[in-house]
N, C-alpha and C positions, 0 to 999 in steps of 0.2 A: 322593447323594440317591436314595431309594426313587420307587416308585409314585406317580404324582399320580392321584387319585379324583376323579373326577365325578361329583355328584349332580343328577338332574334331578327335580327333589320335583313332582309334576302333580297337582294338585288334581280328583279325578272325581267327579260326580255319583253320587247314590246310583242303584242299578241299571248304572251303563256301564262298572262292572271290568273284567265280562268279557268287553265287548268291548274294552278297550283291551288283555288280555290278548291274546283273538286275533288282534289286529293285530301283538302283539309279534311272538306265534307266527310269523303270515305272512310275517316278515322277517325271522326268526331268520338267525343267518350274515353279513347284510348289512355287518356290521362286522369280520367275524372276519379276516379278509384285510388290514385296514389296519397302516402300519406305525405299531410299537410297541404295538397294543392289544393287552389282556392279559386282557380281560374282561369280562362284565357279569354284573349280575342282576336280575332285574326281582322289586321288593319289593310284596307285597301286604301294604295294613293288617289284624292281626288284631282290630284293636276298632274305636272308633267315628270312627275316625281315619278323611279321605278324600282322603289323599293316598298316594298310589302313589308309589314313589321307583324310578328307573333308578339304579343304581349301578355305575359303569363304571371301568374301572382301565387307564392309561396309563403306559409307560415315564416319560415326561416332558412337558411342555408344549408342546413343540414338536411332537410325536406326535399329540394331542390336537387344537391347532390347524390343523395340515397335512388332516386326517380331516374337520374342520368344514367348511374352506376347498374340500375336495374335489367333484366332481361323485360320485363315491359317498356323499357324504352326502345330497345332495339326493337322490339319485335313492333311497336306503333311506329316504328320511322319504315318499315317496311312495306310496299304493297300489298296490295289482295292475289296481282297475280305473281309475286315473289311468294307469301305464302302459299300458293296453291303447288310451287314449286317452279315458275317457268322464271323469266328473267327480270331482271331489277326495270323498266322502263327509264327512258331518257329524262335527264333531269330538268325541271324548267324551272330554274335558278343559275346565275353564271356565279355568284358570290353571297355568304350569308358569314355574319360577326355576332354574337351572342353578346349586348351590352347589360351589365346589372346596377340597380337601383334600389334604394327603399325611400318608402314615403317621409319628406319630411316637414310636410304641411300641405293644408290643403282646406274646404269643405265640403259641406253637403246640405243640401236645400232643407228649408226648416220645419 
């Protein structure tokens, strides 16, 4: 069996992209370390669509869950200034669903 895909589809108000962008930014790598991941990419809508999609690629399910289950998860879903110790800031998401996939066809240029 291939890759399993995680999608975390996040619903964001119009105007708070860009800061969900920088937050990605500010965490960037926070996953890169775990075992079995193989990837992400943080999807911007280009129309009238306001859902932002994480698209994240795992050896397998166990990889996946073990990363969830992890004190590095918690601790990359947190702020810089929740770590430093002050408070969690406001969310700019009103809804986010975690959809799972694995590849089951597809190509690559030759």
């Amino acid at each position: 069996m291939g890759s399993v895909i995680k999608i975390n589809a996040i619903t964001v108000p119009e105007g708070a992209g860009d800061e969900l962008a920088h937050r990605f930014a500010a965490r960037a790598g926070a996953v890169d370390d775990a075992e079995g991941f193989e990837g992400y990419e943080l999807l911007k809508p280009t129309d009238d669509r306001d859902q932002w999609l994480v698209l994240t690629r795992w050896r397998d399910e166990d990889a996946f869950e073990a990363w969830v289950n992890s004190p590095s998860f918690a601790e990359g879903h947190r702020s810089a200034v929740e770590r430093a110790g002050g408070d969690a800031p406001k969310p700019v998401s009103t809804h986010s669903e975690v959809w799972s996939y694995e590849i089951a066809g597809g190509s690559q240029p030759g």
